[in-house]
C-alpha positions in Angstrom: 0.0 0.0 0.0 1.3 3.4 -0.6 1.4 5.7 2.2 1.6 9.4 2.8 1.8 11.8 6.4 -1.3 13.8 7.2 -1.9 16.6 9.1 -5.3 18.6 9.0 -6.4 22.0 10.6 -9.1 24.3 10.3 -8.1 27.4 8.4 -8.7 30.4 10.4 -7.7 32.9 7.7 -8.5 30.7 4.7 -7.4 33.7 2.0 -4.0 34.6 3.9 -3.3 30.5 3.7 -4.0 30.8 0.0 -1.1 33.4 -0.6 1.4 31.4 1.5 0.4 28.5 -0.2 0.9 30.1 -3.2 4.2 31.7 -2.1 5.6 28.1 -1.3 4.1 26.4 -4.7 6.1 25.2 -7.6 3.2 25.6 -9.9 -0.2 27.0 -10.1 -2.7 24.9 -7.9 -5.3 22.4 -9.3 -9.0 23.9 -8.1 -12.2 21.6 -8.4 -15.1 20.6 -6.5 -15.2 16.5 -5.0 -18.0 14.4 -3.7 -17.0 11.8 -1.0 -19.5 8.8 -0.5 -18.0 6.9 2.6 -19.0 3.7 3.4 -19.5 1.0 6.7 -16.1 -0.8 6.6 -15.1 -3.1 9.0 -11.9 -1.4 9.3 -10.4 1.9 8.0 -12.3 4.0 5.6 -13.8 3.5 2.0 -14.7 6.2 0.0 -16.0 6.3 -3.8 -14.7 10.1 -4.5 -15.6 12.1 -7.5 -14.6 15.1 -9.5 -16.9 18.0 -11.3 -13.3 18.6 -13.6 -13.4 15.6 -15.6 -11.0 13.6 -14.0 -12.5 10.0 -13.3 -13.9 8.9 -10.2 -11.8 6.5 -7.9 -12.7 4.4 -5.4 -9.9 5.0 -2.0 -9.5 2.5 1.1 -7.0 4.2 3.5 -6.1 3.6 7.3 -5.1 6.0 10.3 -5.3 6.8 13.3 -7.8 9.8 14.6 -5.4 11.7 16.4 -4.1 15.4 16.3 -1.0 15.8 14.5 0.8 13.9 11.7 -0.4 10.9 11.4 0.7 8.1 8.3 -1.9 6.9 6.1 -2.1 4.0 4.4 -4.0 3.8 0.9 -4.9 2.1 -2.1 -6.8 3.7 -5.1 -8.7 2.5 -8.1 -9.8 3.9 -11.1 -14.0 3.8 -11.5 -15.3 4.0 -15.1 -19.2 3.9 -14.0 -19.2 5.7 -10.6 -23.1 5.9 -10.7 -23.4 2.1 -10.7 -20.4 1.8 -8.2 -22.1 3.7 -5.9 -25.4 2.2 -5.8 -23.4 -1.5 -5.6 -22.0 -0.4 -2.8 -24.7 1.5 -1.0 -26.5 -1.7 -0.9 -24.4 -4.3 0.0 -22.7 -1.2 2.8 -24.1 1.1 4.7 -23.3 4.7 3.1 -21.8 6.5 6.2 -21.8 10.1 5.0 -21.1 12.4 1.9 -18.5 14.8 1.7 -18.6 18.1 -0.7 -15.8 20.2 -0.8 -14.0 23.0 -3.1 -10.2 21.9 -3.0 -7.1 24.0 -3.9 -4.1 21.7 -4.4 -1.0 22.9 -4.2 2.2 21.3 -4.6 5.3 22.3 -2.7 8.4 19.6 -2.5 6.7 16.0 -2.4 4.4 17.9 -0.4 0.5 18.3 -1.2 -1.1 21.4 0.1 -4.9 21.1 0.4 -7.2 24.0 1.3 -10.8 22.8 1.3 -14.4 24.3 1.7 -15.9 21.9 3.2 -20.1 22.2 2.8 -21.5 22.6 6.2 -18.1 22.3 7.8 -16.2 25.5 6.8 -12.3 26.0 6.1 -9.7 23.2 6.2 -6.0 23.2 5.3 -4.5 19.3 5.1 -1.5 18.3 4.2 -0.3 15.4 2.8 3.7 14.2 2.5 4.3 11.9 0.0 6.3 8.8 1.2 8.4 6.7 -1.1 9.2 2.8 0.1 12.0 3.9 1.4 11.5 6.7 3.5 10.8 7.0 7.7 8.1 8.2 9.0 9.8 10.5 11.4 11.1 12.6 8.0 7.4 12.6 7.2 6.4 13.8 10.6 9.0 16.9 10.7 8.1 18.0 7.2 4.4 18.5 8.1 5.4 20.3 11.1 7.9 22.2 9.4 5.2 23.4 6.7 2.0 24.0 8.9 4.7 26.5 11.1 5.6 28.0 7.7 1.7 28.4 6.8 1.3 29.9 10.2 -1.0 27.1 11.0 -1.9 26.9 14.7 -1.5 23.8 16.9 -4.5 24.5 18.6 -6.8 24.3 15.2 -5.2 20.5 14.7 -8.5 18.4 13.9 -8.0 14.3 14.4 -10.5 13.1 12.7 -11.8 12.4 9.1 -14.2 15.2 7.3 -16.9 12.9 7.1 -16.5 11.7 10.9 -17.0 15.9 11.8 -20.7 15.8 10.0 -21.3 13.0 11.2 -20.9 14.3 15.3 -22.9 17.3 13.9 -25.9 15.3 13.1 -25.6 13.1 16.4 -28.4 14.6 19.0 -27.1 16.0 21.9 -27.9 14.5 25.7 -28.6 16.6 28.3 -26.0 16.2 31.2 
């Protein structure tokens, strides 16, 4: 499985992260809108994830923890030539957990992936993702996400643990009275 480093945050000053981003980009970034469909897995996430740019849909397994922080990832991704029927196949033999919209910028810095998303009925996110080849520690990882969210001016305390889809879901979970 390939793996990357994760790190995600909310984005307090989403416009201000766009220029550093920018600032610390080889190229222009990549800017689309995704869909998410997450489904009941046994362990780790699936998601069927699709693009409004043209570029085809894929269906992504990945594993991590939910913790603050950099965190590795495993994944493995698939291309998905009919993502209509994919989705239906799947919503009835799983449970569909939860859909995620988003507008993403991508930008690319180093073998560093710079996302800032708008995340429908979330708000502002800047993740990161670090790009691992076979051969490289996790610790490297670790320090380069760091090393980048302190050059973003990314807080510590805006560090979110968990998955977008897991943060909608808590939203729609009633609340009990102590």
């Amino acid at each position: 499985m390939a793996r990357n480093i994760e790190i995600k945050a909310r984005a307090q000053h989403f416009d201000q992260l766009l220029e550093r981003a920018a600032q610390l980009a080889t190229e222009a970034p990549l800017i689309f809108r995704q869909q998410d469909f997450f489904y009941d897995v046994p362990r780790g996430r699936l998601k069927l994830r699709q693009f409004d740019d043209g570029t085809p849909a894929e269906l992504i397994f990945y594993q991590r923890d939910d913790r603050d922080g950099p965190k590795a990832s495993y994944y493995t991704r698939s291309p998905v030539t009919n993502p209509e029927a994919m989705h239906a196949l799947l919503a009835t033999a799983l449970t569909t957990r939860g859909i995620v919209s988003k507008e993403r910028h991508v930008y690319l810095s180093g073998r560093t992936r710079i996302h800032l998303d708008r995340v429908d009925g979330l708000g502002d996110f800047i993740e990161l993702e670090v790009v691992l080849a076979q051969d490289d520690d996790e610790e490297g990882g670790h320090a380069e996400a760091h090393a980048m969210f302190k050059r973003l001016g990314v807080s510590e305390a805006d560090l979110v643990p968990v998955a977008y889809v897991d943060l909608l879901n808590a939203e729609d979970e009633p609340k009990q009275a102590a």
